[in-house]
N, CA, C and O atoms as CSV, one atom per row, in Angstrom:
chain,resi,resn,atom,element,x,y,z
A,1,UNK,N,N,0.832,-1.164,0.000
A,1,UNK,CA,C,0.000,0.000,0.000
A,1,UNK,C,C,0.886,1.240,0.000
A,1,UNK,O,O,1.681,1.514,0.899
A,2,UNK,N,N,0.669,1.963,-1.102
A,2,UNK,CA,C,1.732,3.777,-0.853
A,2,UNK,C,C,1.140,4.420,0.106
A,2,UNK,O,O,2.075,4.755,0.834
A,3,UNK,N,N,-0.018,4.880,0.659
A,3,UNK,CA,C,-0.604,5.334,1.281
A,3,UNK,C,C,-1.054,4.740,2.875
A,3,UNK,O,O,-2.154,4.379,3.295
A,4,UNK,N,N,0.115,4.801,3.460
A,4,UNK,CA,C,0.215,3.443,5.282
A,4,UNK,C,C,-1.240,3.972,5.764
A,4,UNK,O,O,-1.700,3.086,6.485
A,5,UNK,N,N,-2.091,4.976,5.672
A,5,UNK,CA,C,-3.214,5.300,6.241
A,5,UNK,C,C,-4.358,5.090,5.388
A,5,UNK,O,O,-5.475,5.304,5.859
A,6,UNK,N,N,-4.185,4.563,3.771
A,6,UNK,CA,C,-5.165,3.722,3.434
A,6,UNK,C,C,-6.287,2.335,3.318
A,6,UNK,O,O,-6.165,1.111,3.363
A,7,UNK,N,N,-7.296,3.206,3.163
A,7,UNK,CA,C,-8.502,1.818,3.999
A,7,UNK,C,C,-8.476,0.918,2.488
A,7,UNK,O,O,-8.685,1.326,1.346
A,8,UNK,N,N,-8.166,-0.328,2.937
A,8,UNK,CA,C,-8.246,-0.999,1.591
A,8,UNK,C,C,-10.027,-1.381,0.897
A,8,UNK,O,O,-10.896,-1.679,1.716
A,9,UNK,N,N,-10.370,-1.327,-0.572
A,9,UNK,CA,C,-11.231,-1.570,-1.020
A,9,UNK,C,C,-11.783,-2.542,-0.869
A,9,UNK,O,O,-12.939,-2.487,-1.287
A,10,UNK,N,N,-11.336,-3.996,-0.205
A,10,UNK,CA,C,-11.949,-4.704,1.070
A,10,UNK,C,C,-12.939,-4.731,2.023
A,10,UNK,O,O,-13.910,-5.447,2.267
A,11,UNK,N,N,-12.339,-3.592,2.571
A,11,UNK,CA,C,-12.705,-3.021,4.098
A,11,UNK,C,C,-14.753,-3.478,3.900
A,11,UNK,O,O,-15.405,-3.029,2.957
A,12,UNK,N,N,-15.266,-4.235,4.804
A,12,UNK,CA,C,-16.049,-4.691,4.735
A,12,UNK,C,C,-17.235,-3.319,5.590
A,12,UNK,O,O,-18.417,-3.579,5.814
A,13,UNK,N,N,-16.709,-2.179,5.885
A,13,UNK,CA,C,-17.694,-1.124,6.223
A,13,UNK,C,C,-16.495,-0.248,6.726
A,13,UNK,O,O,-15.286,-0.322,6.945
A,14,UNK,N,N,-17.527,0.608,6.775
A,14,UNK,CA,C,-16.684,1.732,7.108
A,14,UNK,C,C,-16.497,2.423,8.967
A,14,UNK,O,O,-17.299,2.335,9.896
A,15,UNK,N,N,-15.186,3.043,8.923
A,15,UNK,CA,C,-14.855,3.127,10.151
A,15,UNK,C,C,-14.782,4.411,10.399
A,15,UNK,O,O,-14.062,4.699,11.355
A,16,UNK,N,N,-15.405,5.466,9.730
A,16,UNK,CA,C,-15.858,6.794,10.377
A,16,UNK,C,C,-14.412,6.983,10.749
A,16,UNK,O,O,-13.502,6.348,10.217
A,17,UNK,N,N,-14.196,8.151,11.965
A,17,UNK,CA,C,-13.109,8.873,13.029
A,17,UNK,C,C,-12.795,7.447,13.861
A,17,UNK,O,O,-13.357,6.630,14.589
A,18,UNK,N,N,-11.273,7.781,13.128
A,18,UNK,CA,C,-10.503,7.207,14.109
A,18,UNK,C,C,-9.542,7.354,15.486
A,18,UNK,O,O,-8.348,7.574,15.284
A,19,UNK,N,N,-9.852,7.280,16.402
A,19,UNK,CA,C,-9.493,8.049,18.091
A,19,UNK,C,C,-8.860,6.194,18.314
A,19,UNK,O,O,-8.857,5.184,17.609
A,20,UNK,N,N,-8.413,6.544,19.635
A,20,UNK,CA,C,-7.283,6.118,20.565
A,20,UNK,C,C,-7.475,6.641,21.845
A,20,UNK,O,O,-7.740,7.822,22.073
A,21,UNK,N,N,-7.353,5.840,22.607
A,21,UNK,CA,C,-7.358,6.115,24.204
A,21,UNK,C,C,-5.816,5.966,24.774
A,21,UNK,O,O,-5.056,5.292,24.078
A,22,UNK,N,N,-5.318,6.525,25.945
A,22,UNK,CA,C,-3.917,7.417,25.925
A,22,UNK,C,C,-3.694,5.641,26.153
A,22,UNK,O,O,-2.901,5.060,25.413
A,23,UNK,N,N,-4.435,4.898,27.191
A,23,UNK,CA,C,-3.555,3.426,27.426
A,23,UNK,C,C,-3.564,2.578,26.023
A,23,UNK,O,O,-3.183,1.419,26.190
A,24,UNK,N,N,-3.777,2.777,25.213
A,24,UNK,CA,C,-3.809,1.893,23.869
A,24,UNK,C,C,-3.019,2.293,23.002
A,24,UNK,O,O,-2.528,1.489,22.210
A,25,UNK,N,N,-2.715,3.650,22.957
A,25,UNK,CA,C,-1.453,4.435,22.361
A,25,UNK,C,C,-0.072,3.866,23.460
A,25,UNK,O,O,0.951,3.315,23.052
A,26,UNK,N,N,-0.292,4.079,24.435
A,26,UNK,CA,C,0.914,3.655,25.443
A,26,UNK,C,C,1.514,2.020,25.227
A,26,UNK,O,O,2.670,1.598,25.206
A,27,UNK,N,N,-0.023,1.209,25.055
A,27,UNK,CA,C,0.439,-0.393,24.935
A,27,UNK,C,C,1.059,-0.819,23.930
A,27,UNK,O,O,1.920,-1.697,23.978
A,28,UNK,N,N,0.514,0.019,22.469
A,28,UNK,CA,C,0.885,-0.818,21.288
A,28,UNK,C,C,2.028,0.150,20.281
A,28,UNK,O,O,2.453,1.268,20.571
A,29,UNK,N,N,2.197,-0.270,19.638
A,29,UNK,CA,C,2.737,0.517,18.309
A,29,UNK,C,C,2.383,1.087,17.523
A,29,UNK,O,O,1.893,0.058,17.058
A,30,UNK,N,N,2.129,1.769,16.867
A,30,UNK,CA,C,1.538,2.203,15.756
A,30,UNK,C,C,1.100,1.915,14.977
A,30,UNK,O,O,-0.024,2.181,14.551
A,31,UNK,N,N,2.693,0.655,14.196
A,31,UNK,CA,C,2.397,-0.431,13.206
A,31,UNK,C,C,1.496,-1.103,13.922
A,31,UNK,O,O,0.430,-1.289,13.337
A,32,UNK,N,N,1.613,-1.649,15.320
A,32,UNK,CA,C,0.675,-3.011,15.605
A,32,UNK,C,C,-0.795,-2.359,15.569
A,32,UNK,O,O,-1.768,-3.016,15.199
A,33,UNK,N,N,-0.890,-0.911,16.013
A,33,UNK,CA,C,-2.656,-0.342,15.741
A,33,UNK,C,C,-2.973,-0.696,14.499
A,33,UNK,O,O,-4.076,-1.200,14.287
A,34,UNK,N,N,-1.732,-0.419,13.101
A,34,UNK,CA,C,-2.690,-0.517,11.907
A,34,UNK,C,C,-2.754,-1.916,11.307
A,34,UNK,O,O,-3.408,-2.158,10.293
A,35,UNK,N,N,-2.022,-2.861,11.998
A,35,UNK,CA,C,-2.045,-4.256,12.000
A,35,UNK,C,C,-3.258,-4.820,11.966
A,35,UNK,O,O,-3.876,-5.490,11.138
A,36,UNK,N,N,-3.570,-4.200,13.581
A,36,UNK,CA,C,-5.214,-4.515,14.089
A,36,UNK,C,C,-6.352,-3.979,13.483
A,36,UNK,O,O,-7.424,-4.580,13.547
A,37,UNK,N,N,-6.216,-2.742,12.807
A,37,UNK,CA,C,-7.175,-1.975,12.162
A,37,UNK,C,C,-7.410,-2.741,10.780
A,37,UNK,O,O,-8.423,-2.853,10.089
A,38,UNK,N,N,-6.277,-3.165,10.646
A,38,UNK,CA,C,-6.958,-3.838,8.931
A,38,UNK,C,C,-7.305,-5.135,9.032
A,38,UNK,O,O,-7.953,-5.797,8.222
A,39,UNK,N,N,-6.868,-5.451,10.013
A,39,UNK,CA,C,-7.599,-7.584,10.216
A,39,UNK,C,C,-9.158,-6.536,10.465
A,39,UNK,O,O,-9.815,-6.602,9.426
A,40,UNK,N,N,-9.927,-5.559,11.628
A,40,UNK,CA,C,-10.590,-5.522,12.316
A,40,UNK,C,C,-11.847,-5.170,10.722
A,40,UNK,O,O,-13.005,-5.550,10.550
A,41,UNK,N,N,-11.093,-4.466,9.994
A,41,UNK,CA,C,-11.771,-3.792,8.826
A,41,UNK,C,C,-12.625,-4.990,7.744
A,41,UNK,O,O,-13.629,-4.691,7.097
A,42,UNK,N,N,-11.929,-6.454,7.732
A,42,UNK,CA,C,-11.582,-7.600,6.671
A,42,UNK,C,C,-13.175,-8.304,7.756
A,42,UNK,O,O,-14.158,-8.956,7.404
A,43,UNK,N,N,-12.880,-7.938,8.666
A,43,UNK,CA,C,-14.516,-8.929,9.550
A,43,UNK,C,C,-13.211,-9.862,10.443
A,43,UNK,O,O,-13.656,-10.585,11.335
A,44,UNK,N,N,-12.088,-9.873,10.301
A,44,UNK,CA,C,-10.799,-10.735,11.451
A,44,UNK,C,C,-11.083,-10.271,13.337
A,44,UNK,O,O,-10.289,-9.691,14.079
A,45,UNK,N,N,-12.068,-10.631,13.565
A,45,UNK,CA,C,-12.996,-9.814,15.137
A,45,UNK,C,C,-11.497,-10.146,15.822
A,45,UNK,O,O,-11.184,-9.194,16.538
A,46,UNK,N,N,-10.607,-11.063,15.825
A,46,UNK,CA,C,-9.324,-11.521,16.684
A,46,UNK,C,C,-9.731,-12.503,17.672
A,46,UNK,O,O,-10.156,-13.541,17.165
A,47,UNK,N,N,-9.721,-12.471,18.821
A,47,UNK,CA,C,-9.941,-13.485,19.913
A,47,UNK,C,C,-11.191,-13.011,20.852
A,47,UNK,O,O,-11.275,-12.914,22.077
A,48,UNK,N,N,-11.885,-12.821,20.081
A,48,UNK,CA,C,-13.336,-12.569,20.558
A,48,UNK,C,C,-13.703,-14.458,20.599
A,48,UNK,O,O,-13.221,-15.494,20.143
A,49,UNK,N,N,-15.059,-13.940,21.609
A,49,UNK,CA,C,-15.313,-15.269,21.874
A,49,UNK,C,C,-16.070,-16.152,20.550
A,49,UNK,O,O,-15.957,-15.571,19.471
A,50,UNK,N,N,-16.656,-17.185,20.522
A,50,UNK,CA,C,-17.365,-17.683,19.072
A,50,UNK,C,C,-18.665,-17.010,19.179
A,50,UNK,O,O,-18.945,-16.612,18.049
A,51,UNK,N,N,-19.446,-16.747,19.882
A,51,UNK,CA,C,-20.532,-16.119,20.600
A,51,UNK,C,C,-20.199,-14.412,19.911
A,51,UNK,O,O,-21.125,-13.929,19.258
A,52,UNK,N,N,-19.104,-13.692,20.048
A,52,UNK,CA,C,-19.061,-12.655,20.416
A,52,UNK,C,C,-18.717,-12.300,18.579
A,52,UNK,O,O,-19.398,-11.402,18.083
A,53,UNK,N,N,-17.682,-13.018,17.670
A,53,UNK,CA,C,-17.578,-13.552,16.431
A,53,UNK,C,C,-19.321,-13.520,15.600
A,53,UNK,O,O,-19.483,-12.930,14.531
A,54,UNK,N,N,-20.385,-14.196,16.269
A,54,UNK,CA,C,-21.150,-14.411,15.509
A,54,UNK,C,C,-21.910,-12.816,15.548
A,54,UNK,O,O,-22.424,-12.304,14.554
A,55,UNK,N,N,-21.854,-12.168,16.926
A,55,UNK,CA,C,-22.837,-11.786,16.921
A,55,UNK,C,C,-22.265,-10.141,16.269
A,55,UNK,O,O,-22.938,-9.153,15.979
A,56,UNK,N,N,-20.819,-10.357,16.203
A,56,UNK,CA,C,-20.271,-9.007,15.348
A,56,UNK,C,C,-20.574,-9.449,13.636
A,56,UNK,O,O,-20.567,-8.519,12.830
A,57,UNK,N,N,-20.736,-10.330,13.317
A,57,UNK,CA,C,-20.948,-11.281,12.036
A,57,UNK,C,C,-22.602,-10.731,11.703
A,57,UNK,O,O,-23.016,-10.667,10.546
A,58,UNK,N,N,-23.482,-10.342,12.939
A,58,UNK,CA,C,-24.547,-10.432,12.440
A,58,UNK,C,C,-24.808,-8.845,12.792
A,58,UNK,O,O,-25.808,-8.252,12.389
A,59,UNK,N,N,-23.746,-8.210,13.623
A,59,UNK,CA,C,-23.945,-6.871,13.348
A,59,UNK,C,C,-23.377,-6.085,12.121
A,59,UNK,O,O,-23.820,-4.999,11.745
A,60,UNK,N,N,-22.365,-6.753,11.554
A,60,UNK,CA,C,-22.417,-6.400,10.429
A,60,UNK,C,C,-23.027,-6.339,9.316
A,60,UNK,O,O,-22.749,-5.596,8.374
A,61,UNK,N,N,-24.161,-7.376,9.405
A,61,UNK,CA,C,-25.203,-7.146,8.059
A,61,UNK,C,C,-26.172,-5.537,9.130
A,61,UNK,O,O,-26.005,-4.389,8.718
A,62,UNK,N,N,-26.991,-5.785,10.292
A,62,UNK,CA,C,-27.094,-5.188,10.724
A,62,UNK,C,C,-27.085,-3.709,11.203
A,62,UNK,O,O,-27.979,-2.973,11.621
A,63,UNK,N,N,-25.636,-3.522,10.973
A,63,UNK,CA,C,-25.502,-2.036,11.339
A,63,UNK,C,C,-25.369,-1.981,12.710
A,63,UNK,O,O,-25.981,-1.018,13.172
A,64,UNK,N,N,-24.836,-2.609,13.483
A,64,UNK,CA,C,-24.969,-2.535,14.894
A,64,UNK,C,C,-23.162,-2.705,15.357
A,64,UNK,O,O,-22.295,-3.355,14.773
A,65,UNK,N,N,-23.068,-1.982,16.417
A,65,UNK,CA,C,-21.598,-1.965,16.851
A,65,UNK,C,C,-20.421,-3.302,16.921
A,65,UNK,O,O,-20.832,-4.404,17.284
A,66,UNK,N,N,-19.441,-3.177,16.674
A,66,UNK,CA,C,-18.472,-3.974,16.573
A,66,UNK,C,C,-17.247,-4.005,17.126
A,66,UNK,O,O,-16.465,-3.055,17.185
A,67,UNK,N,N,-17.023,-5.456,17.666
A,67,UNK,CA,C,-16.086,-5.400,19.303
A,67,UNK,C,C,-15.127,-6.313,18.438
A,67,UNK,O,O,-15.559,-7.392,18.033
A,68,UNK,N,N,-13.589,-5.835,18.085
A,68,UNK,CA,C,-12.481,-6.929,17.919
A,68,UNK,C,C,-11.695,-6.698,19.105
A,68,UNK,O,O,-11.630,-5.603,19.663
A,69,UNK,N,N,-11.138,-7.672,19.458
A,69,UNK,CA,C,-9.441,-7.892,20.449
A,69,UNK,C,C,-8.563,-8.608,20.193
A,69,UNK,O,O,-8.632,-9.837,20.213
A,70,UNK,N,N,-7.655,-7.983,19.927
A,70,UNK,CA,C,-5.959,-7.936,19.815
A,70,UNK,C,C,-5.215,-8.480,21.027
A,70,UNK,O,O,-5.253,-7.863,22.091
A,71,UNK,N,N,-4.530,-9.636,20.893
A,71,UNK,CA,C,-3.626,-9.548,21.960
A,71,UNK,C,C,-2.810,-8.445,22.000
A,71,UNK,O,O,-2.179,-8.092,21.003
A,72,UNK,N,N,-2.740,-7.675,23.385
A,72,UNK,CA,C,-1.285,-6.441,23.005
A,72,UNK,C,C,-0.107,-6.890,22.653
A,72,UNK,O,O,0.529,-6.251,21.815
A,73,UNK,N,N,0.484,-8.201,23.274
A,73,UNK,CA,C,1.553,-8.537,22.600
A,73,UNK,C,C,1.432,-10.084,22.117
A,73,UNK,O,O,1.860,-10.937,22.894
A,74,UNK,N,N,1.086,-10.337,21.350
A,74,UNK,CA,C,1.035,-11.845,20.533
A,74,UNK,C,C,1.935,-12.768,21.388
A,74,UNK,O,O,1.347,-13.688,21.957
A,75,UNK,N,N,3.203,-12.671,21.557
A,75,UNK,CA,C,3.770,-13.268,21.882
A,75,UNK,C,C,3.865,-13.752,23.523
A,75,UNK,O,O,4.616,-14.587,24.026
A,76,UNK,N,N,2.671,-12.792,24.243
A,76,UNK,CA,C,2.914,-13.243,25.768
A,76,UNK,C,C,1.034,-12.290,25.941
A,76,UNK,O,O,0.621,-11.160,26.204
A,77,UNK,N,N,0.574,-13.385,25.658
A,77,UNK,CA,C,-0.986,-12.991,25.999
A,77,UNK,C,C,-1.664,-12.435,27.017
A,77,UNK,O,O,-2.784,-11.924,27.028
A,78,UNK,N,N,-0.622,-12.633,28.139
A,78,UNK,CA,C,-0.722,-12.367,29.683
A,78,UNK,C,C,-0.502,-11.039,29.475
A,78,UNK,O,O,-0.289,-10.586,30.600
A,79,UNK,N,N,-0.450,-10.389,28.888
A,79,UNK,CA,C,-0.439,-8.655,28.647
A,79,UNK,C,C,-1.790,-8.239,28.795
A,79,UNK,O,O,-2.086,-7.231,29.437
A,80,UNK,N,N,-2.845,-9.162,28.082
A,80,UNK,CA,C,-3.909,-8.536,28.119
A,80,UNK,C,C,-4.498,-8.449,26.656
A,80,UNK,O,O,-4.078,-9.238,25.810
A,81,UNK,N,N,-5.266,-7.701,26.399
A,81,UNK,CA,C,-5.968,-7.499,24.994
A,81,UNK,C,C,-6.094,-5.925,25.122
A,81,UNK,O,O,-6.217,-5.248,26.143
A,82,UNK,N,N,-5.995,-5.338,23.125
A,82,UNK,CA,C,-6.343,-3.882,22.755
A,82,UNK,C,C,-7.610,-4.708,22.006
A,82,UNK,O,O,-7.750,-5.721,21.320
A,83,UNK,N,N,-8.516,-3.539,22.622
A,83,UNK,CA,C,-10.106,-3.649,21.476
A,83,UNK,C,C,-9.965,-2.832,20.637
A,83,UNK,O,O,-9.082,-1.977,20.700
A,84,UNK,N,N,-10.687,-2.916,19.813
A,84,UNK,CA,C,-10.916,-1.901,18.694
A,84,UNK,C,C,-12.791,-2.002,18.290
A,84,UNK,O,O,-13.311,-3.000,17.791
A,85,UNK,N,N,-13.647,-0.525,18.713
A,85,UNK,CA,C,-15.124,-0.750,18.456
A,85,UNK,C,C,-15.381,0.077,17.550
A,85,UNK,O,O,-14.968,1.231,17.663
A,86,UNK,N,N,-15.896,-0.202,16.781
A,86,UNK,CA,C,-16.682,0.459,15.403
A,86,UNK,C,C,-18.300,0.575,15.706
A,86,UNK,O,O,-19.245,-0.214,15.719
A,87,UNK,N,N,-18.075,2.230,15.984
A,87,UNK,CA,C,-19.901,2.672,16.565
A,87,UNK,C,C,-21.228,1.866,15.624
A,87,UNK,O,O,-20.880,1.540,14.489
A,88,UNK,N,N,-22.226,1.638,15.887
A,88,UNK,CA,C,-23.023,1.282,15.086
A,88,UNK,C,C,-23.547,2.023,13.838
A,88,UNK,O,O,-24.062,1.527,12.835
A,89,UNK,N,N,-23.305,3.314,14.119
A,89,UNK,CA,C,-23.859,4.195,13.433
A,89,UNK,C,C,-22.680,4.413,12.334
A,89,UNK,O,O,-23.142,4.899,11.302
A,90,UNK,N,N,-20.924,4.122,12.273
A,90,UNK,CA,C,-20.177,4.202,11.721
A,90,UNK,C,C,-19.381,5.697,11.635
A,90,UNK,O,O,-18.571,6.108,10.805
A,91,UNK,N,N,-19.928,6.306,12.787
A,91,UNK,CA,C,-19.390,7.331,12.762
A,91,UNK,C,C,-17.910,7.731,13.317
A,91,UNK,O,O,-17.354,8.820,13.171
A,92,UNK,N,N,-17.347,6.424,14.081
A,92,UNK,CA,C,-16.122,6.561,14.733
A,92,UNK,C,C,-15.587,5.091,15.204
A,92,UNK,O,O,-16.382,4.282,15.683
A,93,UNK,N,N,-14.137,4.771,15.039
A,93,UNK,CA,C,-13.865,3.797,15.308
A,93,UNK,C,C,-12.375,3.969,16.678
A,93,UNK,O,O,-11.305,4.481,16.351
A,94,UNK,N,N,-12.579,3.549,17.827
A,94,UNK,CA,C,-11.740,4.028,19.091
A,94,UNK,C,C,-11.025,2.595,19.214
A,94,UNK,O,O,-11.676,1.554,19.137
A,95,UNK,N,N,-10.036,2.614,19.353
A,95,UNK,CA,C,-8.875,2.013,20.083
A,95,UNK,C,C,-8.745,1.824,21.228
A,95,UNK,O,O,-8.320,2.882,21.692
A,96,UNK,N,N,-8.858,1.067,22.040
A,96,UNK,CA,C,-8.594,0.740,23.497
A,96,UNK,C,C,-8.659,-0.189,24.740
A,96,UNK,O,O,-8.565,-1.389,24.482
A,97,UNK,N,N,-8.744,0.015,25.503
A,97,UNK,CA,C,-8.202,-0.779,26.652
A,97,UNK,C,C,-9.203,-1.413,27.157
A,97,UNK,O,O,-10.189,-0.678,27.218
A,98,UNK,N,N,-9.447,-2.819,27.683
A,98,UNK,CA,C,-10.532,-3.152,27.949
A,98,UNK,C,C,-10.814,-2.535,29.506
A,98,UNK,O,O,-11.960,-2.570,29.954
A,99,UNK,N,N,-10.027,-2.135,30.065
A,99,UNK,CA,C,-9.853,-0.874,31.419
A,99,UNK,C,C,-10.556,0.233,31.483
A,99,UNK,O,O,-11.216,0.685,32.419
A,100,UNK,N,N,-10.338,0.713,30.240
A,100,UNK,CA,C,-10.588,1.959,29.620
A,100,UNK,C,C,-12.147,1.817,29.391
A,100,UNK,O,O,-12.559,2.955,29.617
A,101,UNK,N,N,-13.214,1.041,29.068
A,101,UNK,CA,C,-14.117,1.245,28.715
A,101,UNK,C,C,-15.468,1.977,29.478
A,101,UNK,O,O,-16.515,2.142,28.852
């Protein structure tokens, strides 16, 4: 991609304003935010539960809000998880901490 802040023609809806909460900027990287932002964009919910998978699956025909989680660090899970929610209305998509909510 030339453009590192482009939404690919993929992107299965749209993600309005994109915000960040200060602990989700603090946990991750930058690269790893836009890591997560483009699995989250493709319908990739991450380690949501199968329950939690279906029912972002059926808010997406829907129109209804959408919950992915990221391990913060892949490699040692015991960190915790970054969410990423996409409003129902599509007007904004926030980054953050499951602390934070």
């Amino acid at each position: 991609m030339k453009n590192p802040t482009a939404i690919p023609d993929t992107a299965k809806f749209p993600l309005g304003r994109i915000v960040s909460t200060p602990g989700a900027l603090d946990a991750c990287t930058s690269e790893y935010l836009r890591e997560c932002l483009l699995r989250h964009i493709q319908g990739d919910w991450g380690v949501v539960s199968a329950d939690d998978a279906a029912e972002n699956d059926l808010s997406l025909r829907q129109g209804s809000r959408l919950l992915s989680a990221y391990p913060i660090d892949p490699a040692n899970p015991n960190k915790g998880n970054l969410w990423i929610i996409t409003e129902a209305d599509r007007s904004a998509t926030t980054f953050l901490l499951p602390s934070e909510y």
